[in-house]
Backbone as CSV, one residue per row, in Angstrom:
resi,resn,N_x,N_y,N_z,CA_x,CA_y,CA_z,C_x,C_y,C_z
1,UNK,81.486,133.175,123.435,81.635,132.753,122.044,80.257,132.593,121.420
2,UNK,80.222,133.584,120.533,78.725,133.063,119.340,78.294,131.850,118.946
3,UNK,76.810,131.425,119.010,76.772,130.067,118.706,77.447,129.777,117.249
4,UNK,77.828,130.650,116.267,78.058,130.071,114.686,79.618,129.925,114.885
5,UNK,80.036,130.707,115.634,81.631,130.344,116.148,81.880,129.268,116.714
6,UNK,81.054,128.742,117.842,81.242,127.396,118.420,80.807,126.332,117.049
7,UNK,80.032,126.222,116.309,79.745,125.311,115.792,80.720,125.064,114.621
8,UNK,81.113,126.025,114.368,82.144,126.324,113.319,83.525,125.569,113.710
9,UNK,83.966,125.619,115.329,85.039,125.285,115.986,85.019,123.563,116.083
10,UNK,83.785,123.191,116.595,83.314,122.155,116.611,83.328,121.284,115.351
11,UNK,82.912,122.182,113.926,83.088,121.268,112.746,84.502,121.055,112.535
12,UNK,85.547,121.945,112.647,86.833,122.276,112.344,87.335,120.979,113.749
13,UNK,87.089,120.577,114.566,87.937,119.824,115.518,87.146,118.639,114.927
14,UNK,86.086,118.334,114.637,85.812,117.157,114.017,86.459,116.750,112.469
15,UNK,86.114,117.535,111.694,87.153,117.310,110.524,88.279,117.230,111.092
16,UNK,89.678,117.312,111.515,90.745,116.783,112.060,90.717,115.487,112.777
17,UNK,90.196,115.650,113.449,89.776,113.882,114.198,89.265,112.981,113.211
18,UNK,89.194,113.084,112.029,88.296,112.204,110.963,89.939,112.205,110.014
19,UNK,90.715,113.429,109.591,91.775,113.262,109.162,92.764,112.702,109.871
20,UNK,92.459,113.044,111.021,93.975,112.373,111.706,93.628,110.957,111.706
21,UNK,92.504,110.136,111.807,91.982,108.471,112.071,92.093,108.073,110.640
22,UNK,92.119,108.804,109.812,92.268,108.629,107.906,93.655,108.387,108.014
23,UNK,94.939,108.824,108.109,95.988,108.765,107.895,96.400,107.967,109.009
24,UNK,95.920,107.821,110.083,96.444,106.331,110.711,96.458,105.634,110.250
25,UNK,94.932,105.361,109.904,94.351,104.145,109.187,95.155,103.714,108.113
26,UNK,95.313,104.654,107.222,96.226,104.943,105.953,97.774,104.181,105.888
27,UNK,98.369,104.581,107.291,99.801,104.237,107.422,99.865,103.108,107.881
28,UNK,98.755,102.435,108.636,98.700,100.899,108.780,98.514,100.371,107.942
29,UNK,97.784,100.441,106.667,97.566,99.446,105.476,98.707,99.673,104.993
30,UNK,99.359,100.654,104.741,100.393,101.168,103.715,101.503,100.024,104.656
31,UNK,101.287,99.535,105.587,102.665,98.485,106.314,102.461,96.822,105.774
32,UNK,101.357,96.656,105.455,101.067,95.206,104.992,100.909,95.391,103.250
33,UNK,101.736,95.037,102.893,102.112,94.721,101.445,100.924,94.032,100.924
34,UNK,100.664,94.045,99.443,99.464,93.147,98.822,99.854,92.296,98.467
35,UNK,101.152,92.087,98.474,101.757,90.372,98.387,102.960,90.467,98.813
36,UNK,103.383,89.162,98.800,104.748,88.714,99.084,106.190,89.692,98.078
37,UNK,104.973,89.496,97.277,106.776,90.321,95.827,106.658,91.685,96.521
38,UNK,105.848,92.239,97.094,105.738,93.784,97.640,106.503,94.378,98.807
39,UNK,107.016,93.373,99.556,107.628,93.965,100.533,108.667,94.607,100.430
40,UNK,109.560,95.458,101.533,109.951,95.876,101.335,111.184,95.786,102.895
41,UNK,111.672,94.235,103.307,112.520,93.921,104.125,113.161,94.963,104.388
42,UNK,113.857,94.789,106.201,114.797,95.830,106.514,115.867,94.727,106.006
43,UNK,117.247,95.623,105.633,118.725,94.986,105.388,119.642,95.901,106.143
44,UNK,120.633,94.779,105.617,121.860,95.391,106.470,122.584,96.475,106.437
45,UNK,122.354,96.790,107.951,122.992,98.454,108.583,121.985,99.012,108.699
46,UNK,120.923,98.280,109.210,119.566,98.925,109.806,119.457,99.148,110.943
47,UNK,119.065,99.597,111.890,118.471,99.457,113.006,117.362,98.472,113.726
48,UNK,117.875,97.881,114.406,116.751,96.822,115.520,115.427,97.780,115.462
49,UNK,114.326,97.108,115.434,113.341,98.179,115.547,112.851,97.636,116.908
50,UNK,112.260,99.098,117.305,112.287,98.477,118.990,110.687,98.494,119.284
51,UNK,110.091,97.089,119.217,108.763,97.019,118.989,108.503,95.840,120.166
52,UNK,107.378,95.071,120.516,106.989,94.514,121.469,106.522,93.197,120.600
53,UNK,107.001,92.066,121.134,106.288,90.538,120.898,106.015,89.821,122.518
54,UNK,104.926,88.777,122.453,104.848,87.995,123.649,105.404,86.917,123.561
55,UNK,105.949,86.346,124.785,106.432,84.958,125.004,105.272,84.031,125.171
56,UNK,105.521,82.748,124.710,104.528,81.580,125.178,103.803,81.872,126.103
57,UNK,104.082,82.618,126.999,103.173,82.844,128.488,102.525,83.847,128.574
58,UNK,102.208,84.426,127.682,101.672,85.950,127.062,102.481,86.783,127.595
59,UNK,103.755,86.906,128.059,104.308,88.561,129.268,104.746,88.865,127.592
60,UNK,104.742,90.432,127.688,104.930,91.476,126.462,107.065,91.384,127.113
61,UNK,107.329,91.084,125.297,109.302,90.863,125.078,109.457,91.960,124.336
62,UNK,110.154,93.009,124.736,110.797,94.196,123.944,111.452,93.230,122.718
63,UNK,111.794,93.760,121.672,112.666,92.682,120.596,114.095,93.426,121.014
64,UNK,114.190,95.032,121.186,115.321,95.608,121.483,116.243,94.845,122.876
65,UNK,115.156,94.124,123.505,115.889,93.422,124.911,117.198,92.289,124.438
66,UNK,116.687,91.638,123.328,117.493,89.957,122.644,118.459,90.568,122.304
67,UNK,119.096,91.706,122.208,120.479,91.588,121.860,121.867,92.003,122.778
68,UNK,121.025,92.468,123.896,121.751,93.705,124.976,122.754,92.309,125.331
69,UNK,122.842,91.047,125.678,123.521,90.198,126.087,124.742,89.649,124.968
70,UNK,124.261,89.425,124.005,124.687,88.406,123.045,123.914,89.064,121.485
71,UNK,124.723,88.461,120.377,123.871,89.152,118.919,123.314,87.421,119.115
72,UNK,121.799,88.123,118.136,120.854,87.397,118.564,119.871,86.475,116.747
73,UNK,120.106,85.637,116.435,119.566,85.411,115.279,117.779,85.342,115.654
74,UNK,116.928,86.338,114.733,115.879,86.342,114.621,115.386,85.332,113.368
75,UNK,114.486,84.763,113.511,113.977,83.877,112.440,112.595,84.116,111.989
76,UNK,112.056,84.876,111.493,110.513,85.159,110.997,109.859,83.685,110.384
77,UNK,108.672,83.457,110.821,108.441,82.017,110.035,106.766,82.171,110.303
78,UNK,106.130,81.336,109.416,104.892,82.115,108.895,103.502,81.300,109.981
79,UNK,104.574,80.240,110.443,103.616,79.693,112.276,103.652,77.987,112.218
80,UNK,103.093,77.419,113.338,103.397,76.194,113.185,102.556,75.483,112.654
81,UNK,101.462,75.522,111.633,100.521,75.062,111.190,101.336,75.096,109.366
82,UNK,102.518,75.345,109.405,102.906,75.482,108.144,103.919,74.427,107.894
83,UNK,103.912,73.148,107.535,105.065,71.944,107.080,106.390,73.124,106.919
84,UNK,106.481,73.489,106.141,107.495,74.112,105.863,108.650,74.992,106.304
85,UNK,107.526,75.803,106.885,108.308,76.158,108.480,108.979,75.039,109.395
86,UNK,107.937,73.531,109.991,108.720,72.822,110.668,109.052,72.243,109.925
87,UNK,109.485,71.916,109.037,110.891,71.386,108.635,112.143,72.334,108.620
88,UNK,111.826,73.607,108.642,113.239,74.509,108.416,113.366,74.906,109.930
89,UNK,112.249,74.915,110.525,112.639,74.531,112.371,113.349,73.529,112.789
90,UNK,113.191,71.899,112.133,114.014,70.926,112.505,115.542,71.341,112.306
91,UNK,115.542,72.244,111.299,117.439,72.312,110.539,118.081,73.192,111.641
92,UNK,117.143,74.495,112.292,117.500,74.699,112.943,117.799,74.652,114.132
93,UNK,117.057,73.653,114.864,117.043,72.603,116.260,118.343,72.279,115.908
94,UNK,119.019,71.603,114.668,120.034,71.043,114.983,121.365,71.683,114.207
95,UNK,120.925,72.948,114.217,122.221,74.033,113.976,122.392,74.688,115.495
96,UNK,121.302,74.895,116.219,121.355,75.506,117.579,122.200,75.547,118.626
97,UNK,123.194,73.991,118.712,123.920,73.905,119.536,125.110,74.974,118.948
98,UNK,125.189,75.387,117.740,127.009,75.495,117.040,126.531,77.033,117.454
99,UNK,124.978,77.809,116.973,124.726,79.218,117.672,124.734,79.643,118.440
100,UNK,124.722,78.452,119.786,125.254,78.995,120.910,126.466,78.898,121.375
101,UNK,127.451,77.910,121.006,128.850,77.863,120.950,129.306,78.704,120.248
102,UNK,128.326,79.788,119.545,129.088,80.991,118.567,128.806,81.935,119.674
103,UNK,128.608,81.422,120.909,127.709,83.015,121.482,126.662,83.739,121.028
104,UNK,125.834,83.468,120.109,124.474,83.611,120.152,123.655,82.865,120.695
105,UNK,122.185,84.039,119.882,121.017,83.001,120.691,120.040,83.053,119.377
106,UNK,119.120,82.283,120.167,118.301,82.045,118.605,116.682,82.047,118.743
107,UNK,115.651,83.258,118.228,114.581,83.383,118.435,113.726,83.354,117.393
108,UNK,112.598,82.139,117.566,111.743,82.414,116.583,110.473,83.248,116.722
109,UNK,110.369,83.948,115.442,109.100,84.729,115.769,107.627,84.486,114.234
110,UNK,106.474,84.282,115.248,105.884,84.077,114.106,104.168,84.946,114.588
111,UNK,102.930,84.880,113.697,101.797,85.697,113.986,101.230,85.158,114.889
112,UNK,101.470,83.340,115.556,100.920,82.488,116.038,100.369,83.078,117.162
113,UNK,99.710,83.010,118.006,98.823,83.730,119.249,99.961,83.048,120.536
114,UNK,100.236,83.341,121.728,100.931,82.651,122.329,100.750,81.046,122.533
115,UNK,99.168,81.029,122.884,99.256,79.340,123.209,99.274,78.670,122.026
116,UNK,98.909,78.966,120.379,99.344,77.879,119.765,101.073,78.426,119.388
117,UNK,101.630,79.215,119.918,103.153,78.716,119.686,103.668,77.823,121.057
118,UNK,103.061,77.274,121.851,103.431,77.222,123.033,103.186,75.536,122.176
119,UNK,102.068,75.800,121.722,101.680,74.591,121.321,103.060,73.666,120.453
120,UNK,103.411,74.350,119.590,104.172,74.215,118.330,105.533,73.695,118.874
121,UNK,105.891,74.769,120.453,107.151,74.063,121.092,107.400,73.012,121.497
122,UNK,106.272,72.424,121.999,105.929,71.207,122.720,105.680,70.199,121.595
123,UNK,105.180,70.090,120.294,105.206,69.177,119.903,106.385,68.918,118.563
124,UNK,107.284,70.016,118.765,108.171,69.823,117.868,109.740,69.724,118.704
125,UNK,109.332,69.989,120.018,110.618,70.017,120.841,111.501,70.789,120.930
126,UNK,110.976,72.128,120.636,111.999,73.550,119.776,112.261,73.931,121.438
127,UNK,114.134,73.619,121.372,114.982,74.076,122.353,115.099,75.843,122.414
128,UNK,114.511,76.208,121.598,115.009,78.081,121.633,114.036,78.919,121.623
129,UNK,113.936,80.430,122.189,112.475,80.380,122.538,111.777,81.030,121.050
130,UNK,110.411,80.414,121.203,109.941,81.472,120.030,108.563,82.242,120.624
131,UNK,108.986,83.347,120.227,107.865,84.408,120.303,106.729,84.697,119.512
132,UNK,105.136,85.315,120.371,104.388,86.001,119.348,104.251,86.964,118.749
133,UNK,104.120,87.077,117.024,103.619,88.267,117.065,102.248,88.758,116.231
134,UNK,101.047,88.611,117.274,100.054,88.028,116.528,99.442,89.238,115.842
135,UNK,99.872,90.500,116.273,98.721,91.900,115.831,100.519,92.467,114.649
136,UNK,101.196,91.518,114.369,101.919,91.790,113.424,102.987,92.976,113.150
137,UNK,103.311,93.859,114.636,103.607,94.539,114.959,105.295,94.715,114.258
138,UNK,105.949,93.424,114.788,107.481,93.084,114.582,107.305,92.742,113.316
139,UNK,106.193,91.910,112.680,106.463,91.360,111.240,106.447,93.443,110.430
140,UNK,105.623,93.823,110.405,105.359,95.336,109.786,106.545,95.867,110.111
141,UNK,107.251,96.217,111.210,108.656,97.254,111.388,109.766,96.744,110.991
142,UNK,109.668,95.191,110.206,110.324,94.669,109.872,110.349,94.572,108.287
143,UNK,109.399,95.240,107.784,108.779,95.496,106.259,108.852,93.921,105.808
144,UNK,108.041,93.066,106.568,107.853,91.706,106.411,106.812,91.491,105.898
145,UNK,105.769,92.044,106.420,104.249,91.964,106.465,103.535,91.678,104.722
146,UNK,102.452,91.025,104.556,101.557,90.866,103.636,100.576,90.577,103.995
147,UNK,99.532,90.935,102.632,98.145,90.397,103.292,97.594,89.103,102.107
148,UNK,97.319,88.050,102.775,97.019,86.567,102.015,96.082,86.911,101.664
149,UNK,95.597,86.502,99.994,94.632,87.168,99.261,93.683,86.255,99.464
150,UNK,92.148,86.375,99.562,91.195,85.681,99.616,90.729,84.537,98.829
151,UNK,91.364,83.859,97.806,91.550,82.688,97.533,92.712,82.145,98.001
152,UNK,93.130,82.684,98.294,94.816,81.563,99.052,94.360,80.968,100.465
153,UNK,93.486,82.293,100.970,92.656,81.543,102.440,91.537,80.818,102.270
154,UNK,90.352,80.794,101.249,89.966,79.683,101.203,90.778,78.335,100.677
155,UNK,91.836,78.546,100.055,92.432,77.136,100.126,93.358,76.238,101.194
156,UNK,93.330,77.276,102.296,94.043,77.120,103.470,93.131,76.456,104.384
157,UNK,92.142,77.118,104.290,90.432,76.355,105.145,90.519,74.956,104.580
158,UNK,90.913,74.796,103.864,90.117,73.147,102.954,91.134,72.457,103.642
159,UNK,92.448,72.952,103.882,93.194,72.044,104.297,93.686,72.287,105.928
160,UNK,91.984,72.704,106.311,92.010,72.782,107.826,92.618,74.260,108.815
161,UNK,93.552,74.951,107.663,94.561,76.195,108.427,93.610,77.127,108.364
162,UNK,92.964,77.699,109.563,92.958,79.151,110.095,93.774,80.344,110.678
163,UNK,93.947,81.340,109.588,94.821,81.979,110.326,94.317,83.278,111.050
164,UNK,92.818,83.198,110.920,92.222,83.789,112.440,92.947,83.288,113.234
165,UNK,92.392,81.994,113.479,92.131,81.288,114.894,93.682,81.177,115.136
166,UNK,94.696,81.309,114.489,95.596,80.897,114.447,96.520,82.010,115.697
167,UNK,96.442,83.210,114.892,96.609,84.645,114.981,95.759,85.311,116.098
168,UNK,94.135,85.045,116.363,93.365,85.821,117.290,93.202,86.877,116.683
169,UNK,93.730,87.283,115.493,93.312,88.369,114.749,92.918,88.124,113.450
170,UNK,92.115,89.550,112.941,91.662,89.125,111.596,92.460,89.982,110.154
171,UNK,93.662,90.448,110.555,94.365,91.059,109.659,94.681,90.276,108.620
172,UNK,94.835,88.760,108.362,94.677,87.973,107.365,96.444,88.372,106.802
173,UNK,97.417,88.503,107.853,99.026,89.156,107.189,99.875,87.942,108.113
174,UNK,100.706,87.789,106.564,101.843,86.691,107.413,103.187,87.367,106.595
175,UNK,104.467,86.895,107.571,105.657,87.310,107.318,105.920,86.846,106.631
176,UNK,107.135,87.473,105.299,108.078,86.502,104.227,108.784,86.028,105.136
177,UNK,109.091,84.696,105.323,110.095,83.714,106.345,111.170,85.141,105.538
178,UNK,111.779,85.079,106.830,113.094,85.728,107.330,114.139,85.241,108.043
179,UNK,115.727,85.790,108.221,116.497,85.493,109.079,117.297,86.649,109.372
180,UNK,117.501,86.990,110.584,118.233,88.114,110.735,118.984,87.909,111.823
181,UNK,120.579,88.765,111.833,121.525,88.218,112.612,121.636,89.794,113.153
182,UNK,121.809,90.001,114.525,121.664,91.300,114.986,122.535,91.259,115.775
183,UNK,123.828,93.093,116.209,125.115,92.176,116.849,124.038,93.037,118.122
184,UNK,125.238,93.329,119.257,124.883,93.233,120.330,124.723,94.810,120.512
185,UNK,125.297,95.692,119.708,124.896,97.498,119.594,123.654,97.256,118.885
186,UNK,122.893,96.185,118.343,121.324,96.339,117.992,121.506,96.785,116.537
187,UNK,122.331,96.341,115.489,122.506,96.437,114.166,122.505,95.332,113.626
188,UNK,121.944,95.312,112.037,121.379,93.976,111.985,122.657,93.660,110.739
189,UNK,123.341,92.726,111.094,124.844,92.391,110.225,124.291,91.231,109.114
190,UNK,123.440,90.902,109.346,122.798,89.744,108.315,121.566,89.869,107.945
191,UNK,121.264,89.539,106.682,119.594,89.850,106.399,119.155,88.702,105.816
192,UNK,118.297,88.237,105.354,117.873,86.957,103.922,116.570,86.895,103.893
193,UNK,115.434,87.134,102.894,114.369,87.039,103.136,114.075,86.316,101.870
194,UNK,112.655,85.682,101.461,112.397,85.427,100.078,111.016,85.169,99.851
195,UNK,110.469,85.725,99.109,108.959,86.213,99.280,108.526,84.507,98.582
196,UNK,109.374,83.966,98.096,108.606,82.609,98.363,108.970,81.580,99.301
197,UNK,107.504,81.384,99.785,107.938,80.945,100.742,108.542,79.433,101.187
198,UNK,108.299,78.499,100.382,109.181,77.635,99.912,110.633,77.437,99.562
199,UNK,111.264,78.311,99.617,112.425,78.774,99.794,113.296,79.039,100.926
200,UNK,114.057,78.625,101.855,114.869,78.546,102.994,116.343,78.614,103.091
201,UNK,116.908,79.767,103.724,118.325,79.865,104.218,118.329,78.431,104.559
202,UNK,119.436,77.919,104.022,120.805,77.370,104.834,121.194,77.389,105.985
203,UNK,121.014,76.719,106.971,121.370,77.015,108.418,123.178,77.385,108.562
204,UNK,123.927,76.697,107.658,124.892,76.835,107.267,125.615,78.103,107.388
205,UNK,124.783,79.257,106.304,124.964,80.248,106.071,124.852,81.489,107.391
206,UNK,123.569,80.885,108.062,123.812,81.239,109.857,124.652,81.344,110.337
207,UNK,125.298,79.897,110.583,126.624,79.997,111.303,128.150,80.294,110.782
208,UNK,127.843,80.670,109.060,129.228,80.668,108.818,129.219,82.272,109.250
209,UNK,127.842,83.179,109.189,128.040,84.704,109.670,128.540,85.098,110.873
210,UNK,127.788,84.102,111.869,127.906,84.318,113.305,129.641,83.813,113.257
211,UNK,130.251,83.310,112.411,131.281,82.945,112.618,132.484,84.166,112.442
212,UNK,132.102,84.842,111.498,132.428,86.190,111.082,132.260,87.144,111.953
213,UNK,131.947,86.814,113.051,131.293,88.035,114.084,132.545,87.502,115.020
214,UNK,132.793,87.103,115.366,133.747,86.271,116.344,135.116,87.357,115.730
């Protein structure tokens, strides 16, 4: 091969490797919304997306695994450094017993890194397990994802919340609190999301679905 042919081949495999890392790059931002009003939730008669979160103990949890037994209520919540979240964690501590007398189960998932959700279990007493998902993997296939705009995080600093340190990452993306009821073929029969986040399902409304599943 001529040297102007090799170099020629060489520019041509480098331009592709620069396009193909462009449109990665591309399709990962394009998953974290620029706000909360932007998302674009999965609903019902979707598919489970079959993506990876860790348990408290770091081992990697298929999400496709939580339903093969039992339909499984997922709860997106934005971590335990958020009042708001534990208070809509307390409602559900004490809806938990009637979700499992419905034959479900009940998982929370948030960006938290494993040990501060490990943390969050222990000092809130949360009977059900909750998972990480700190590189935002499940929040994104879940068209959950946003990215907190840079004055909302300096006002989060003042009042002590890092969601680096929080996360272990620096994607600066938290989930619209979510709830999702998934049966046991891995279809999601319930949806509810609300980009504010001050706003909370009804635990109520949980169990009157799971009741409907019966």
């Amino acid at each position: 091969m001529s040297l102007k042919k090799l170099l020629s081949l060489r520019l041509s495999l480098g331009l592709a490797a620069i396009l193909s890392c462009s449109a990665l790059a591309t399709a990962d931002d394009a998953a974290i919304a620029s706000d909360a009003t932007q998302t674009k939730p999965l609903e019902v008669g979707a598919a489970l997306p079959d993506v990876a979160v860790k348990s408290v103990d770091g081992k990697p949890v298929s999400i496709a695994s939580l339903h093969q037994d039992k339909p499984v209520v997922l709860v997106f919540f934005r971590g335990g450094w958020c009042p708001i979240c534990t208070r809509h964690t307390q409602t559900l501590i004490k809806a938990y017993p009637a979700i499992k007398q419905l034959g479900a189960e009940l998982v929370g998932i948030s960006p938290d890194d494993p040990q501060h959700s490990q943390a969050n279990v222990a000092k809130n007493s949360i009977p059900f397990p909750i998972l990480s998902d700190s590189d935002l993997a499940a929040t994104k296939a879940f068209g959950l994802a946003f990215e907190v705009d840079a004055p909302t995080l300096e006002r989060y600093k003042g009042f002590g919340i890092d969601l680096e340190k929080a996360s272990g990452f620096k994607h600066h993306g938290l989930p619209v609190p979510a709830v999702y009821i998934v049966d046991k073929s891995g279809k999601i029969v319930f949806a509810h999301s609300d980009p504010n986040y001050r706003e909370r399902l009804d635990t109520g409304k949980v169990v009157a679905a799971l009741q409907q599943l019966k």
